[in-house]
N, C-alpha and C positions, 0 to 999 in steps of 0.2 A: 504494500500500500504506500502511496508515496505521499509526502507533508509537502501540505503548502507554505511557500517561501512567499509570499505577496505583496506586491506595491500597487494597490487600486488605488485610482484618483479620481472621485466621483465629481467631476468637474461640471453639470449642471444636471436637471431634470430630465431633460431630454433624452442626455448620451452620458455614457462615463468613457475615458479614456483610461485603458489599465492595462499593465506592467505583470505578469502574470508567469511568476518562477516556479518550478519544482524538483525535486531534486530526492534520488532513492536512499530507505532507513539506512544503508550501509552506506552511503557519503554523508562525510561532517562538511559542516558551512558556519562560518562564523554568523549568520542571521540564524540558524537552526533553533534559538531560540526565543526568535525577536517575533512579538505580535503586532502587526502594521495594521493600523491606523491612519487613515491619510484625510484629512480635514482643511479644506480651504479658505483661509482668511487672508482676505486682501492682497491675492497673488501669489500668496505663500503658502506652504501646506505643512503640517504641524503633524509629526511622527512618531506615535508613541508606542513605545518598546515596553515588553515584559519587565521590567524593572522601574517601569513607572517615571522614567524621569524622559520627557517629550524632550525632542530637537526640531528645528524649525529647517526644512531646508526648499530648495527651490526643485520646481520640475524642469528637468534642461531636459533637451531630448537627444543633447550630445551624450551628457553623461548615461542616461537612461540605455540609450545604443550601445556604449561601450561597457555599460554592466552587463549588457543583454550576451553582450559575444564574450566577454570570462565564465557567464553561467554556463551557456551553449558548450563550451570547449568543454567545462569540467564535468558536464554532464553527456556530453557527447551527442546534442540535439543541434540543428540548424538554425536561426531564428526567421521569424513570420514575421516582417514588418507591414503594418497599415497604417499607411497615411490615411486620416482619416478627420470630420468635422462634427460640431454638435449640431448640426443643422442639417445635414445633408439626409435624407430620406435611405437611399442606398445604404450611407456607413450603417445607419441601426439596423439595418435588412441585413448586411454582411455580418455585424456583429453581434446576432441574434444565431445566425446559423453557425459560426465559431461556437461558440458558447454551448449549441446543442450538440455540436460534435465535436465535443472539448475531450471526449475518452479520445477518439483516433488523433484528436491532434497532439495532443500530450505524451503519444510516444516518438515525434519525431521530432516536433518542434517547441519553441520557445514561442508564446505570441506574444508583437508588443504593438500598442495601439500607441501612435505619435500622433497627436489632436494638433492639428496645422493650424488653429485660430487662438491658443492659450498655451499650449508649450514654447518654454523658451528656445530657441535653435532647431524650431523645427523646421525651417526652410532649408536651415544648413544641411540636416540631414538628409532630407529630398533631394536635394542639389546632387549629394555624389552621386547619385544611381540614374535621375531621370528630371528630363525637363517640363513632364508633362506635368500640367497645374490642375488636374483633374484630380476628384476623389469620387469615392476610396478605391487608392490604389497601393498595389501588393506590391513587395518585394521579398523574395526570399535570401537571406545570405547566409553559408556557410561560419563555423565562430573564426572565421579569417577576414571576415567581410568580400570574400569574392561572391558576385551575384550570382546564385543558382535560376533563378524566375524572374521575371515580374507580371502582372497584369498587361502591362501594354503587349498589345497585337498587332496584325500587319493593318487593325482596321481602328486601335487605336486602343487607350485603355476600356478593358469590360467592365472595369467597378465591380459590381459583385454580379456576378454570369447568371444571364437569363435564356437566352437563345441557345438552342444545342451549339450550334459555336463557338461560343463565350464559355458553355460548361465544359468542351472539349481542352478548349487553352487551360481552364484553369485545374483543370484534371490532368494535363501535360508538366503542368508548374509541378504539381504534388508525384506524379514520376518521377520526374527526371530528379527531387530533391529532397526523399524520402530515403530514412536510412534503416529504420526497422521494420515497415510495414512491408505485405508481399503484396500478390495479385490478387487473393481475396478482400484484403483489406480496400485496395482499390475500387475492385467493384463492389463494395460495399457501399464504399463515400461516394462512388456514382452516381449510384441508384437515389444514395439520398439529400443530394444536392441537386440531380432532375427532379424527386417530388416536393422537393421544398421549391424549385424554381418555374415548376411549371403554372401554378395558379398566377405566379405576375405574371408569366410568357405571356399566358392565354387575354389577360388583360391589355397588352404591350402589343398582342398583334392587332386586339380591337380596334384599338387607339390606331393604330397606325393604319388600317383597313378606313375606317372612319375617316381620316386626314384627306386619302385617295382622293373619297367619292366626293370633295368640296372639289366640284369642277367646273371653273369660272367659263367653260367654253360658253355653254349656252345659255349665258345671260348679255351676251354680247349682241350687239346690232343697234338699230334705231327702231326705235318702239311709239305709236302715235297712241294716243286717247281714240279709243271705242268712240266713246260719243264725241262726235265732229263739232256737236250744236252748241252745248255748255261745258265747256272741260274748264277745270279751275289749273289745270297742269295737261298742255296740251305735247308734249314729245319728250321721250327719254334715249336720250344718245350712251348707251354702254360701251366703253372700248377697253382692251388691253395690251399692256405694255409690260412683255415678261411674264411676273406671275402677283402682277396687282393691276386691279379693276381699277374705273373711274367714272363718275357718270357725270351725266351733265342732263340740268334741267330746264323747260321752258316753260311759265308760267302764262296764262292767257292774259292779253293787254291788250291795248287799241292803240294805235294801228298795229304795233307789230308785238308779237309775242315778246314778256320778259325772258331775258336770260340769266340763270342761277351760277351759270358758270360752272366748272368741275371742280367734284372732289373728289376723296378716294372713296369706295365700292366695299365694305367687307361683307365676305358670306361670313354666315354663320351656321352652326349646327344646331337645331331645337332640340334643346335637351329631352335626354331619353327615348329619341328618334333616331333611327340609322340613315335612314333615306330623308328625311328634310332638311331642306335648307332655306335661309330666308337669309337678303341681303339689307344691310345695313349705309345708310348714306346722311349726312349730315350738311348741312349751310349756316355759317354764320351773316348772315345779312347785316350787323350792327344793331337796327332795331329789333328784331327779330331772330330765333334760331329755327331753320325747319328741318326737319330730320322725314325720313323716307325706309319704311319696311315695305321691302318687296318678295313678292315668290312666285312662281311660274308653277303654270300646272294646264297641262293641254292646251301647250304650245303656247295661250296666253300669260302677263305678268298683272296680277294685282298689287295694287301701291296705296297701302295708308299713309297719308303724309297729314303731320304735325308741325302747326305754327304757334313757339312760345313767343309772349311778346318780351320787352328788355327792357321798352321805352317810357316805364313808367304811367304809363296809358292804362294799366287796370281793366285792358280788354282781357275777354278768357280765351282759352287755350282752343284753336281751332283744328280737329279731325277730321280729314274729307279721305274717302275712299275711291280709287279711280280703277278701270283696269284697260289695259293697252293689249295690242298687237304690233307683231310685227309689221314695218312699214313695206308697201308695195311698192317696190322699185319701178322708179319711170323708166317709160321707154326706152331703151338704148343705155340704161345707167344699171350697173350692177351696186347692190348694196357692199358695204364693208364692214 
């Protein structure tokens, strides 16, 4: 059975960033009979040992690193570096499944969590290994500090691996830099870093299935008012440039229609909805702001448009609802 040697640093509600030693009944360690306690006040964290008498020292994450590879050597493990943040949604996802497979990791490795926003020298330490500014990212290094892993791939850091891709690399990292584990251990940690990974995946691919079907193609063209006779917003010019919309409006006026001029176009997704979309448009006129929801549905666009006044006129808030088609190209002139 083997005693924990520990330096936790519950450094806020959210996340803890922690230091996590162990070491077998048959090796002595001058901490072997130190109970850690780590308490943050005012930057500082406050250490108190079985003998009752606290020291105050600081978390570097140079020194923390360079404890990490004396333990590693005397223990004969590798160490598990994560850079990692109190904020970032990923690190508690990754440091959640460490944790649950703290038995398999504990025979090979040392894990140390360097929190990149409250460790001192934590940049310093990122720096030897990797320029990437992304978290949570892995590095594993032998107690020599040669890099056995890291997370970064040909397609960029995985953070903590969701796509069988991402679980393949990080399943490669723990090969190639494992020192007791065999092939069953392996496929063990497989199996259960694809079921702990697959309920995001399956969210991860929604989201990104979803993104697709936001397709500005066919809200594109010149769109006139249904009704010829009274339209309060007689033409809508939709164009794109790239992968952003713009519209432009024309208001009915005597003699000649106003013009709103362009703005930008965004779709949007109705929540809870796979398939709808409704776009979003905005005008600042000075006196007034009018804003434009639109949707298309059998081939026509309906447009509720909204005029707030500004001008201290204590008029109210005007709703008109219109719906257009597409415009009939004259003779001889092709639409764009």
């Amino acid at each position: 059975m083997t005693k924990a040697l520990a330096v936790i640093a519950t450094l806020s509600a959210a996340f803890a960033a922690y230091f996590l030693l162990r070491q077998e009944p048959s090796e002595k360690s001058s901490l072997e009979s130190q109970v850690v306690a780590i308490e943050e006040t005012a930057g500082e964290y406050s250490l108190g040992s079985s003998d009752g008498l606290p020291t105050t020292v600081n978390i570097n994450a140079v020194d923390l690193f360079d404890n990490a590879l004396a333990e590693a050597k005397r223990q004969n493990k590798n160490v598990f570096l994560v850079f990692d943040g109190p904020s970032c949604p990923p690190c508690k996802v990754l440091k959640e499944f460490l944790a649950q497979q703290a038995g398999y990791f504990d025979r090979d490795y040392l894990i140390v969590h360097i929190e990149m926003e409250r460790m001192e020298n934590a940049e310093f330490v990122k720096d030897k290994f990797t320029s990437d500014p992304s978290v949570p990212l892995i590095v594993i290094v032998n107690s020599a500090a040669d890099v056995l892993g890291t997370s970064v791939g040909e397609k960029g850091n995985i953070g903590f691996p969701t796509s069988v891709e991402e679980c393949r690399h990080f399943m490669s990292m723990i090969q190639k830099s494992a020192i007791r584990s065999d092939r069953s251990n392996f496929e063990q940690l497989a199996r259960e870093l694809n079921d702990f990974a697959e309920p995001i995946r399956l969210v991860a691919e929604k989201e990104k299935d979803a993104t697709i079907e936001l397709n500005p193609e066919p809200w594109t063209g010149e769109w006139d008012n249904i009704d010829a006779d009274k339209p309060d917003i007689t033409r809508l010019l939709v164009s794109l440039d790239g992968k952003k919309l713009s519209i432009r409006a024309f208001g009915k006026c005597e003699p000649t229609d106003c013009d709103w001029g362009s703005t930008e176009l965004r779709l949007c997704r109705v929540n809870g909805s796979k398939n709808e979309t409704v776009a979003f448009g905005k005008w600042d006129h000075g006196f007034e702001d009018s804003f434009v929801i639109l949707r298309l549905k059998d081939g026509r666009m309906s447009c509720e448009a909204f005029s707030i006044y500004k001008d201290h006129s204590e008029r109210d808030c005007i709703v008109i609802t219109e719906t257009f088609h597409r415009s009939k190209p004259e003779e001889g002139v092709t639409n764009r």
